[in-house]
C-alpha positions as a printed NumPy array, in Angstrom:
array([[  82.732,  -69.51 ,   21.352],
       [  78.576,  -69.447,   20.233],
       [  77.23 ,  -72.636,   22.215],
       [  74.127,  -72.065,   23.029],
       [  73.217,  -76.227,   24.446],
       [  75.726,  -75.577,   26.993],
       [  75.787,  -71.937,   28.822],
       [  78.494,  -72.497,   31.262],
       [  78.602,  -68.557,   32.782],
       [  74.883,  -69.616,   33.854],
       [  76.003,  -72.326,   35.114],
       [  78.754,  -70.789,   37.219],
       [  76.39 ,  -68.102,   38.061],
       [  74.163,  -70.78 ,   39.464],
       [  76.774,  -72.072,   41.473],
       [  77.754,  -69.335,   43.055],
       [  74.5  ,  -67.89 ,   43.642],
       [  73.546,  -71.029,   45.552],
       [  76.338,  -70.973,   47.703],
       [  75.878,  -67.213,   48.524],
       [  71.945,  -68.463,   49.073],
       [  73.331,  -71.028,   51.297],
       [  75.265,  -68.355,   53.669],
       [  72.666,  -66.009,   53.743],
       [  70.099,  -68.425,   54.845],
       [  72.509,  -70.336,   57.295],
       [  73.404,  -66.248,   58.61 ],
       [  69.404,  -65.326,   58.458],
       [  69.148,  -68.828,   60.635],
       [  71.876,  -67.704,   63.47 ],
       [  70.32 ,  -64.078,   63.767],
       [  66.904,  -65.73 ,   64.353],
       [  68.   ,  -68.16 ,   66.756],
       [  70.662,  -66.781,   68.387],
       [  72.986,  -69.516,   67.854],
       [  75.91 ,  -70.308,   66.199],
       [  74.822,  -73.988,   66.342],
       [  71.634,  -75.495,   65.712],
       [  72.714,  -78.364,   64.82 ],
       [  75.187,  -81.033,   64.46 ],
       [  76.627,  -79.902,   60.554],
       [  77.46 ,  -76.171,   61.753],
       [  80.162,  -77.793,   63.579],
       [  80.474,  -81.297,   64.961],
       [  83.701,  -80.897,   67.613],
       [  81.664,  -77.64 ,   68.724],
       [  78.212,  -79.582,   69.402],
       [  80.171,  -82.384,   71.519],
       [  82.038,  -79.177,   73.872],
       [  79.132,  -77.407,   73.788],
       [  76.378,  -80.844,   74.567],
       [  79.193,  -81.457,   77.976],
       [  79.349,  -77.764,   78.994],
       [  75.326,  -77.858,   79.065],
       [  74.894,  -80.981,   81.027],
       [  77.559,  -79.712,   83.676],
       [  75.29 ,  -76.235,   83.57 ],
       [  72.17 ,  -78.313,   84.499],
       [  74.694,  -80.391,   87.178],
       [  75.661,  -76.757,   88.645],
       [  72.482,  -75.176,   89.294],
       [  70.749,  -78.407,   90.556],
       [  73.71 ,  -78.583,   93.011],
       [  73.326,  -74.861,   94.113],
       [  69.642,  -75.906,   94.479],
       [  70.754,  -78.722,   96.466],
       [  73.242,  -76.264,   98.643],
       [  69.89 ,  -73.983,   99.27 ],
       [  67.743,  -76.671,  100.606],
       [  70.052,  -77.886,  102.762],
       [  70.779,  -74.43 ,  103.836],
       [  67.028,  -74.557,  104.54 ],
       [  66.997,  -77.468,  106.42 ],
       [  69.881,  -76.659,  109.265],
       [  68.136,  -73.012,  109.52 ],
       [  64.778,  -75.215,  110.596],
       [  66.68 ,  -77.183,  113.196],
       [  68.712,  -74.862,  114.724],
       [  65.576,  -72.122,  114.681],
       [  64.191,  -75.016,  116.627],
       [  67.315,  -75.644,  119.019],
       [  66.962,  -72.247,  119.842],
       [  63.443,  -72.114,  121.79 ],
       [  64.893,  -75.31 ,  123.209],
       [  68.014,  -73.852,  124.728],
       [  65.35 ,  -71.037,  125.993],
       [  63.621,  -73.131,  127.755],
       [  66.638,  -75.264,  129.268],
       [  67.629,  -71.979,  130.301],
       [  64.106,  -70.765,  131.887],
       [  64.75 ,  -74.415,  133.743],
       [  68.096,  -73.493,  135.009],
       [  66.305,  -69.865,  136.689],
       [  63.138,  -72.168,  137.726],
       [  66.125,  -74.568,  139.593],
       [  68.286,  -71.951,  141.004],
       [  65.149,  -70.238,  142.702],
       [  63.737,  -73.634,  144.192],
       [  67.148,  -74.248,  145.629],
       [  66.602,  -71.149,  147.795],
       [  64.628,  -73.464,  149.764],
       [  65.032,  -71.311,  153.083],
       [  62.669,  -68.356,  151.697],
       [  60.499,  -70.422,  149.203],
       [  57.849,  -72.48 ,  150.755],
       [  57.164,  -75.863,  149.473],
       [  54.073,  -74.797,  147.381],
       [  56.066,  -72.661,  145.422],
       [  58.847,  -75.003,  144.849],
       [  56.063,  -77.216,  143.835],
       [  55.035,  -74.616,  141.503],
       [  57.752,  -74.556,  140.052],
       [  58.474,  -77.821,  139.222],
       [  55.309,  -77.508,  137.639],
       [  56.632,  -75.442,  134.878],
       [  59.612,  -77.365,  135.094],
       [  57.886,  -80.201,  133.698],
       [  55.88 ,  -78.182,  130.96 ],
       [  59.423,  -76.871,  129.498],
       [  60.635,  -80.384,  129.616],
       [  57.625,  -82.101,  127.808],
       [  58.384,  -78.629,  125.689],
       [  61.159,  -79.903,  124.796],
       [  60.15 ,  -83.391,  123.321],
       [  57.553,  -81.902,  121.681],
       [  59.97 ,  -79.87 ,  120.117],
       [  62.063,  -82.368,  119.083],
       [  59.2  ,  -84.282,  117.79 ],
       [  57.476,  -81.894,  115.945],
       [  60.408,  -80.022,  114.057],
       [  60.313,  -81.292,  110.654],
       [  61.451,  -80.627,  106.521],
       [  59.451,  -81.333,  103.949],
       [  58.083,  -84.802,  106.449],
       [  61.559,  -84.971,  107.3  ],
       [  62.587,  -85.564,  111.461],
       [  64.988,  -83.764,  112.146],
       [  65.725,  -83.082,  116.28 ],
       [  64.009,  -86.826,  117.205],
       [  67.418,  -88.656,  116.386],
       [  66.191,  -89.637,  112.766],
       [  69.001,  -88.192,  111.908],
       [  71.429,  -89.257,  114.157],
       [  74.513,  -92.083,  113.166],
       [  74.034,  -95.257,  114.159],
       [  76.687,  -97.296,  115.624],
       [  77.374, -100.969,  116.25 ],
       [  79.876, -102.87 ,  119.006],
       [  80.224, -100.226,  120.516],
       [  82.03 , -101.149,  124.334],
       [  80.211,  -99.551,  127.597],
       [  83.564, -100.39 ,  129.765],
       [  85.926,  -98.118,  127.761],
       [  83.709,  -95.848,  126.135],
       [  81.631,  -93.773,  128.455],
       [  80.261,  -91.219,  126.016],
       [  80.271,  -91.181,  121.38 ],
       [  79.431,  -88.083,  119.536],
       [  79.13 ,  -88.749,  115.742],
       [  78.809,  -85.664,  113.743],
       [  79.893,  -86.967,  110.542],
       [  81.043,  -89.801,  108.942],
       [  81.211,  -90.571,  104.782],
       [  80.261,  -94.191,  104.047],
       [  80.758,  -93.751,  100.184],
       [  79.67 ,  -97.009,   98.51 ],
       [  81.03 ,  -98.847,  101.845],
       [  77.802, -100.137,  104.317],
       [  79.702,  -99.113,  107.17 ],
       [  82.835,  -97.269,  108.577],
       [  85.026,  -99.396,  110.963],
       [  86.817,  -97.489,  113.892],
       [  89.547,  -98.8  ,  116.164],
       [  90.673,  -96.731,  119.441],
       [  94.531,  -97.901,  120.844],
       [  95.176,  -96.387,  124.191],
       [  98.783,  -94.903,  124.34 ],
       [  98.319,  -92.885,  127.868],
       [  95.299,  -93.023,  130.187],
       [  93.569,  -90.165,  131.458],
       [  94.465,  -89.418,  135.004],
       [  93.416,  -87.026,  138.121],
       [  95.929,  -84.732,  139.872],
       [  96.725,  -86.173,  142.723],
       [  99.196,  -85.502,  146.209],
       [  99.401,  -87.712,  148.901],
       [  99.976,  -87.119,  152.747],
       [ 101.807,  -90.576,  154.169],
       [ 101.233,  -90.41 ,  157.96 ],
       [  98.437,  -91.083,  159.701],
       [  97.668,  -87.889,  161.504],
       [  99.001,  -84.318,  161.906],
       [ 101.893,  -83.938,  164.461],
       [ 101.032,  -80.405,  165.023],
       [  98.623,  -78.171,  164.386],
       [  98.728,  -76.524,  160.621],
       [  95.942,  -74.372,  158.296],
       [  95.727,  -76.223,  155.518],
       [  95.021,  -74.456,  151.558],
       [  93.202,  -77.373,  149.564],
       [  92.755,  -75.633,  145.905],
       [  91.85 ,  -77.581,  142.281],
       [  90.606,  -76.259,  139.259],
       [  86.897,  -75.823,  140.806],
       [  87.877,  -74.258,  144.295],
       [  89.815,  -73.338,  147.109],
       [  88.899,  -74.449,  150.918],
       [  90.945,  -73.713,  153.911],
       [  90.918,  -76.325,  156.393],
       [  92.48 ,  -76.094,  160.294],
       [  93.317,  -79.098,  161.509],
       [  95.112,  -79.344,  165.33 ],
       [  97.801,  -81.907,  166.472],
       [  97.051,  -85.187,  166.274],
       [  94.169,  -84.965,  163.973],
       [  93.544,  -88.297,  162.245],
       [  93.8  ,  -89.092,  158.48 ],
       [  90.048,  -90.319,  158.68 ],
       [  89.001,  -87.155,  159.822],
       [  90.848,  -85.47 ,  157.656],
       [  89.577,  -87.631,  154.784],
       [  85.791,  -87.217,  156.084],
       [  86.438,  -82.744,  156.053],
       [  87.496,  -82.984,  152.71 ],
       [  84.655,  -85.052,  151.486],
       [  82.565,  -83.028,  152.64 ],
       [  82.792,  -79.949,  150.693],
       [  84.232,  -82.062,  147.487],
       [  81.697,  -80.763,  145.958],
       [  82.909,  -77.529,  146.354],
       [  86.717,  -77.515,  145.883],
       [  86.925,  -80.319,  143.287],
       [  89.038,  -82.108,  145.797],
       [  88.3  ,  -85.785,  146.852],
       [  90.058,  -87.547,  149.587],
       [  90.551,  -91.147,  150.524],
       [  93.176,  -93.584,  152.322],
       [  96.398,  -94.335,  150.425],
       [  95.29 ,  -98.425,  151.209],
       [  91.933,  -98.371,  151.691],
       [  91.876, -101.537,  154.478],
       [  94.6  ,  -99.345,  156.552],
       [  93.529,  -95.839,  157.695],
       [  96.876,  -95.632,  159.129],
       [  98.44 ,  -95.641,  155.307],
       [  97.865,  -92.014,  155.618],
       [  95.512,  -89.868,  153.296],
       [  95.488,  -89.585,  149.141],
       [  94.017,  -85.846,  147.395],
       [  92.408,  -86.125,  143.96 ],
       [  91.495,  -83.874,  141.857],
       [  87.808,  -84.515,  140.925],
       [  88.351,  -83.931,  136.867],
       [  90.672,  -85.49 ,  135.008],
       [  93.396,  -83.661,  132.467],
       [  96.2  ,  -81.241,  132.23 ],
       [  94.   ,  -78.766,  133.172],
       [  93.069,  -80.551,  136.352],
       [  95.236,  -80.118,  139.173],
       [  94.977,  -80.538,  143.094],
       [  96.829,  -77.971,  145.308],
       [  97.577,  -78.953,  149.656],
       [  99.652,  -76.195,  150.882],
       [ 100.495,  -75.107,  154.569],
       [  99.979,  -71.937,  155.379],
       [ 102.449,  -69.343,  156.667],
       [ 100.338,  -69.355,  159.962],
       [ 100.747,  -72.433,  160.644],
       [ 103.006,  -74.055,  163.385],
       [ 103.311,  -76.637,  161.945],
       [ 104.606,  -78.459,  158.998],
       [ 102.809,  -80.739,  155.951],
       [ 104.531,  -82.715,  153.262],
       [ 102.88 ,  -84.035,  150.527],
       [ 104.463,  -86.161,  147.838],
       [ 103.411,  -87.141,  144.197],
       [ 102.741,  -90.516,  143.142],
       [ 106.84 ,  -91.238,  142.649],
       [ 107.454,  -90.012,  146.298],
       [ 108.785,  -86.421,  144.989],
       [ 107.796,  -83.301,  147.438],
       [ 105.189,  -81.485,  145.824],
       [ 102.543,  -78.817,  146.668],
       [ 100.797,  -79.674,  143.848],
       [ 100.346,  -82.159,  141.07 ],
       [  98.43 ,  -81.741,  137.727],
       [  96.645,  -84.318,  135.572],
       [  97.058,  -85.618,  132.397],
       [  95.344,  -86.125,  129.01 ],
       [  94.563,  -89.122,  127.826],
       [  96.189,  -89.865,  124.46 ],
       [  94.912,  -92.333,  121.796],
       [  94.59 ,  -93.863,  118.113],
       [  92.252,  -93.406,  116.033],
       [  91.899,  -95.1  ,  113.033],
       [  95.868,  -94.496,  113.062],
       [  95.536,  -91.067,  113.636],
       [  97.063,  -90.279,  116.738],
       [  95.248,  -87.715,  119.087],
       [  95.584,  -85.999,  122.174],
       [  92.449,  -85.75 ,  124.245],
       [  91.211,  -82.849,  126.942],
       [  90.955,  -85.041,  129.931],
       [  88.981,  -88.106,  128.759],
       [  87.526,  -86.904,  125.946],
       [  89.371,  -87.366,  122.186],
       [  88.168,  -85.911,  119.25 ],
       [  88.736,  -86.554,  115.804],
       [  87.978,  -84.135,  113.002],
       [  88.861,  -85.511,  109.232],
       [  87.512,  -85.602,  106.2  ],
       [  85.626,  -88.729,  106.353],
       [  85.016,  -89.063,  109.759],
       [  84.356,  -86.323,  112.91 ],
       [  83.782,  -87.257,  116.33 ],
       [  83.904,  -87.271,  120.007],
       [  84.185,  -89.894,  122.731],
       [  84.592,  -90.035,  126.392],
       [  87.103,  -92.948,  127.576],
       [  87.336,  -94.759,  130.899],
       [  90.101,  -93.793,  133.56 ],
       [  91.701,  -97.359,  132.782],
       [  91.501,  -96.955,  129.193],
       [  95.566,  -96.704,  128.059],
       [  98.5  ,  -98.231,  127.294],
       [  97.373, -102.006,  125.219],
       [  94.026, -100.979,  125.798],
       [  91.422, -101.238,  122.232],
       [  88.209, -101.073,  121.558],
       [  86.507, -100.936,  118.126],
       [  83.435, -100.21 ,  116.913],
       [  81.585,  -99.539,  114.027],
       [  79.332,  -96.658,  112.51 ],
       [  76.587,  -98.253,  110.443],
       [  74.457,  -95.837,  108.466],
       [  72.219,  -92.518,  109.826],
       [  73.256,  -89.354,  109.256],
       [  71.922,  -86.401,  106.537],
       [  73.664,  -86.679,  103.733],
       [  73.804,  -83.968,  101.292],
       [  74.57 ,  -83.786,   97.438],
       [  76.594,  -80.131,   97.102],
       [  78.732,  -80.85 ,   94.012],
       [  77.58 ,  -81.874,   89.833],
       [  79.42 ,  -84.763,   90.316],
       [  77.567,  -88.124,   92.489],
       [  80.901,  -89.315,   94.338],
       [  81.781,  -89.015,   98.133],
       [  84.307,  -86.071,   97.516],
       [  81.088,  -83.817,   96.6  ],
       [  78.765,  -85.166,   98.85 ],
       [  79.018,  -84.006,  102.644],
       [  77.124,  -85.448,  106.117],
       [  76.413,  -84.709,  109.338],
       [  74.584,  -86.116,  112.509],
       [  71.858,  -84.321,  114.013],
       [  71.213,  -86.402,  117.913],
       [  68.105,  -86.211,  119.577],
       [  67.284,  -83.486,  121.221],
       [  64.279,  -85.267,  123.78 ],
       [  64.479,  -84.647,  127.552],
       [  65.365,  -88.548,  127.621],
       [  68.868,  -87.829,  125.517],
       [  69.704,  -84.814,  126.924],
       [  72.32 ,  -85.397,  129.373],
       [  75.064,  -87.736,  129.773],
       [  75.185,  -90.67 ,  131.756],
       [  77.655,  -89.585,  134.727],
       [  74.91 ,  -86.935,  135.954],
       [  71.77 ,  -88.077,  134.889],
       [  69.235,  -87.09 ,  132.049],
       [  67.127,  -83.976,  131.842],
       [  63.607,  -86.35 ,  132.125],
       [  64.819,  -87.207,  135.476],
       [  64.297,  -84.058,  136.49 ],
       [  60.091,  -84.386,  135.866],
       [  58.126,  -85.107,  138.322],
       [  59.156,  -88.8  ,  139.966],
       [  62.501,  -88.617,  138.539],
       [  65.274,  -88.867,  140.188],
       [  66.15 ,  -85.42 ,  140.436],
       [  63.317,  -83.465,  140.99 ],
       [  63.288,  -80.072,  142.92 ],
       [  60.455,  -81.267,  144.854],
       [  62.848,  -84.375,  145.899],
       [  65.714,  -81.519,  147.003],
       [  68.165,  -82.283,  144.529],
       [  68.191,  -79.05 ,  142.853],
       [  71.953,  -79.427,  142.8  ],
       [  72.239,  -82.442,  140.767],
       [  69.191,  -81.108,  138.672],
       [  71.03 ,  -78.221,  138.032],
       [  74.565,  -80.209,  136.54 ],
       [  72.227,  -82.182,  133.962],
       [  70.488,  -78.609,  132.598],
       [  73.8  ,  -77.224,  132.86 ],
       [  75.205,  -80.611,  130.528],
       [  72.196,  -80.299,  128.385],
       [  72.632,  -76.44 ,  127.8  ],
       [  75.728,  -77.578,  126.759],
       [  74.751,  -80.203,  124.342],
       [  72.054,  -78.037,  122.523],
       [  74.944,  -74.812,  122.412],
       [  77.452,  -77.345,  120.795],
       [  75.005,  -78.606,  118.229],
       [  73.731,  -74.936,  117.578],
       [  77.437,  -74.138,  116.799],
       [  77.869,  -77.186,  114.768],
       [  74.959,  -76.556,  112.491],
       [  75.748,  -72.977,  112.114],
       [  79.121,  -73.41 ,  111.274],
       [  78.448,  -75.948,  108.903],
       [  75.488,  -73.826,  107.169],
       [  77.988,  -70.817,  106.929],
       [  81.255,  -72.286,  106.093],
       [  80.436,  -75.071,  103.93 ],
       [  76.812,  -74.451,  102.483],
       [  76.911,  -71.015,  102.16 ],
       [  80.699,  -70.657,  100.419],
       [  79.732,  -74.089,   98.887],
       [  76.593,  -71.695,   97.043],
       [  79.247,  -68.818,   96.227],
       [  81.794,  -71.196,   94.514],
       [  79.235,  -73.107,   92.506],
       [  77.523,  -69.142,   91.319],
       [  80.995,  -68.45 ,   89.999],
       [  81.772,  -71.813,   88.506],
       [  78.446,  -71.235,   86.798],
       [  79.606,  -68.236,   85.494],
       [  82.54 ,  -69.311,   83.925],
       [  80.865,  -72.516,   82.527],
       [  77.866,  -70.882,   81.312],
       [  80.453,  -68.23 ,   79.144],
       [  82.684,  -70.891,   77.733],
       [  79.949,  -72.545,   76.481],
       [  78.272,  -69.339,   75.175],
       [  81.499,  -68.427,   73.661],
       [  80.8  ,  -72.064,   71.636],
       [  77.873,  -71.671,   70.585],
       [  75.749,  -68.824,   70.864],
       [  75.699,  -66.534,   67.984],
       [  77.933,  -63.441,   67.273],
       [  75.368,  -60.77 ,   65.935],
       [  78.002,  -58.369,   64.817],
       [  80.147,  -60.947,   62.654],
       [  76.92 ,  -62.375,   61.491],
       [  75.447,  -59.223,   60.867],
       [  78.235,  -58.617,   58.469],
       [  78.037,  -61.623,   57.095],
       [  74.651,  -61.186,   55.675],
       [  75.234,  -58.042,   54.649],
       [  78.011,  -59.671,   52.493],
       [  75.406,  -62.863,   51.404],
       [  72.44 ,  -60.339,   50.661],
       [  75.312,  -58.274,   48.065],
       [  76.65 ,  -61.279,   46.496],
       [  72.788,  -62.616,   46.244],
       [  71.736,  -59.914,   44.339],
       [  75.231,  -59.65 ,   42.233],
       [  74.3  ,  -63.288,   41.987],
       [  71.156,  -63.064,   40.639],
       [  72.119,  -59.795,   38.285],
       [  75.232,  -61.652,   36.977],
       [  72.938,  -64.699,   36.151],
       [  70.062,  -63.073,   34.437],
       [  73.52 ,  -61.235,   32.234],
       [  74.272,  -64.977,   31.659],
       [  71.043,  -66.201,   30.426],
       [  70.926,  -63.508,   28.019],
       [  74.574,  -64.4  ,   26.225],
       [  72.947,  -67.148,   24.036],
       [  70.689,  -64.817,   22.467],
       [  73.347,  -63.086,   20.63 ],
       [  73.963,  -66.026,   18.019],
       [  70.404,  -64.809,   16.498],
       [  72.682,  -62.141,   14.801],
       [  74.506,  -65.004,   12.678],
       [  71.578,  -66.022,   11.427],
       [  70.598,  -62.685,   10.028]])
């Protein structure tokens, strides 16, 4: 065949060289860029994996960012709980000393109620002044905030963490099953036919007691009394309008752990018989724990405190004696809290909270023994008013308070922020090399490859010139 209009090896020269062009430029593109993809033609189903895997990258590290900050933000508060439980504890020494009011003269228990009320406006200023980024975070700005809540049966709420979701507020409902009640004996005459040494022992103490024939139940009641404070031991009349009813011993706490003890002792002449409630012999008789619902979640309390610890809602609450069997109370948690983001995903199974109450000398404390502001100058319990003892149960609550928070906030910085950080690094990790695997470029396939192009280029480009040439050879027909 002599054509020479129509020089079809050029033509399939051209071809080919265009298409090993094509490779080595697409190659030459990859090795510059790194990538496999640039854009959506290298390979569609790849850009869509690899567009997902990079948004949930972005998701990832803003999370761990949000993991670090929050990190950040309990290590501020509890660096700041911890000069406050320092100087609850300098309060505690300054209260012990002034109670040693037979070798301190009143100047110096004046003096130190002095620096009893620095530390305790210490302590506000504390709670005022510790703050994130503008953020409060010790002056109860971050505390829950609850609604309906009823003063007869609940004595004492704790919050520490509740998870609203999209809801505007969390709705709790408490069913009394058992109450809460004291160890208690009782002693049903009205004085001691002969003379006996008496062991009176609770969980708090142990007080011997000697009481002689014909000693009277209101006597009796009025020794006991007296050092209640002591022993942990309360007395009173079995019927209160009848002294002759004979006497009733209480343990002052309430629980299982709670127990009052009335024993004779072998020294004694004589005999004494105490009986539980159900008119049984005993020596001693322990409490019991209350036991209520939550939510539906039965629980079992430690005297008259139940706790409840799940995944949407954690907290603690003191009950009333009375509060039992057909007993309910509801209220409802309406908002407050920090809240923070820890997952790449915005939904209430990545998101976590917790309550932060105010630390200010008018919050520490409980109600049943007083607040730690009371203990300022012209409170209540002052040292310089002599009621260093009372003083010294509210430090000893609010020591308390501040240790439980402390523990709270570390607990929750180490076992939820901190592995929350690690899981996310190694998530990362495995995200970030699938979608590597996707798209970035291999350098030693595409290294070969252009190898390969840059041959079959110049072949190319060779076999075409050959090609072009062909046509000339009909010139020797002509000849």
């Amino acid at each position: 065949m002599a054509r020479i209009n129509t020089n079809i090896p050029a033509i399939t020269g051209q071809v080919h060289l265009a298409r090993s062009t094509r490779d080595m430029n697409q190659t030459l593109q990859r090795l510059s860029s790194g990538l496999r993809i640039t854009r959506g033609a290298d390979d569609p189903a790849g850009l869509i994996a690899s567009e997902s895997l990079r948004a949930e990258m972005a998701s990832i590290a803003q999370a761990i960012d949000n993991s670090q900050r929050a990190s950040n933000v309990i290590a501020t508060a509890e660096g700041s709980l911890a000069e406050v439980a320092a100087l609850l504890i300098n309060i505690k020494e300054l209260t012990v000393e002034a109670a040693n009011r037979g070798a301190l003269s009143d100047e110096e228990i004046r003096a130190n109620q002095l620096q009893v009320d620095s530390a305790i406006d210490s302590i506000t200023r504390i709670s005022n002044a510790t703050t994130f980024a503008g953020l409060q975070l010790l002056n109860g700005n971050l505390a829950y905030v609850t609604s309906g809540v009823s003063t007869t049966y609940v004595k004492a709420l704790d919050v520490y963490s509740t998870m609203l979701g999209d809801a505007s507020y969390m709705a709790v409902k408490v069913s009394g099953v058992l109450s809460a009640q004291r160890g208690q004996l009782q002693f049903r005459t009205s004085q001691v036919d002969q003379s006996v040494t008496l062991e009176v022992a609770s969980n708090r103490g142990v007080e011997v007691f000697n009481f002689v024939s014909g000693f009277r139940a209101s006597s009796m009641v009025s020794a006991i009394n007296a050092v209640t404070g002591a022993i942990g031991v309360s007395a009173a009349f079995i019927s209160a309008t009848h002294p002759q009813s004979g006497v009733i011993f209480r343990s002052v706490d309430y629980g299982s752990d709670a127990f009052v003890s009335v024993r004779a002792l072998p020294s004694s002449t004589g005999a004494f018989t105490t009986v539980d409630s159900a008119a049984v012999t005993r020596q001693r008789d322990a409490g019991r724990d209350v036991i209520a619902t939550i939510n539906g979640a039965t629980t079992v309390g430690t005297g008259q405190e139940i706790t409840l610890n799940t995944g949407s809602l954690d907290l603690r609450m003191k009950l009333a004696p009375q509060f039992g069997a057909g007993n309910n109370t509801s209220f409802a948690v309406t908002g407050g809290g920090a809240m923070f983001q820890l997952g790449p995903h915005i939904n209430s199974t990545e998101q976590t909270s917790i309550g932060i109450n105010s630390m200010t000398a008018s919050r520490l404390g409980s109600v049943d023994v007083g607040f730690l502001n009371e203990v300022s100058t012209g409170g209540a319990y002052s040292l310089v008013a002599g009621q260093c003892s009372q003083a010294s149960k509210i430090i000893e609550e609010a020591i308390q308070q501040v240790a439980v928070l402390r523990g709270r906030l570390g607990a929750f910085e180490r076992n939820t922020l901190d592995t929350n950080m690690n899981s996310l690094r190694i998530t990362m990790e495995n995200v970030t090399a699938s979608e590597s695997a996707i798209r970035d470029a291999d350098f030693a396939v595409e290294t070969a490859a252009l190898t390969r192009s840059q041959i079959l280029v110049n072949a190319g480009t060779s076999i075409l010139a050959l090609a072009n040439q062909t046509p000339q050879s009909v010139l020797a027909l002509l000849q």
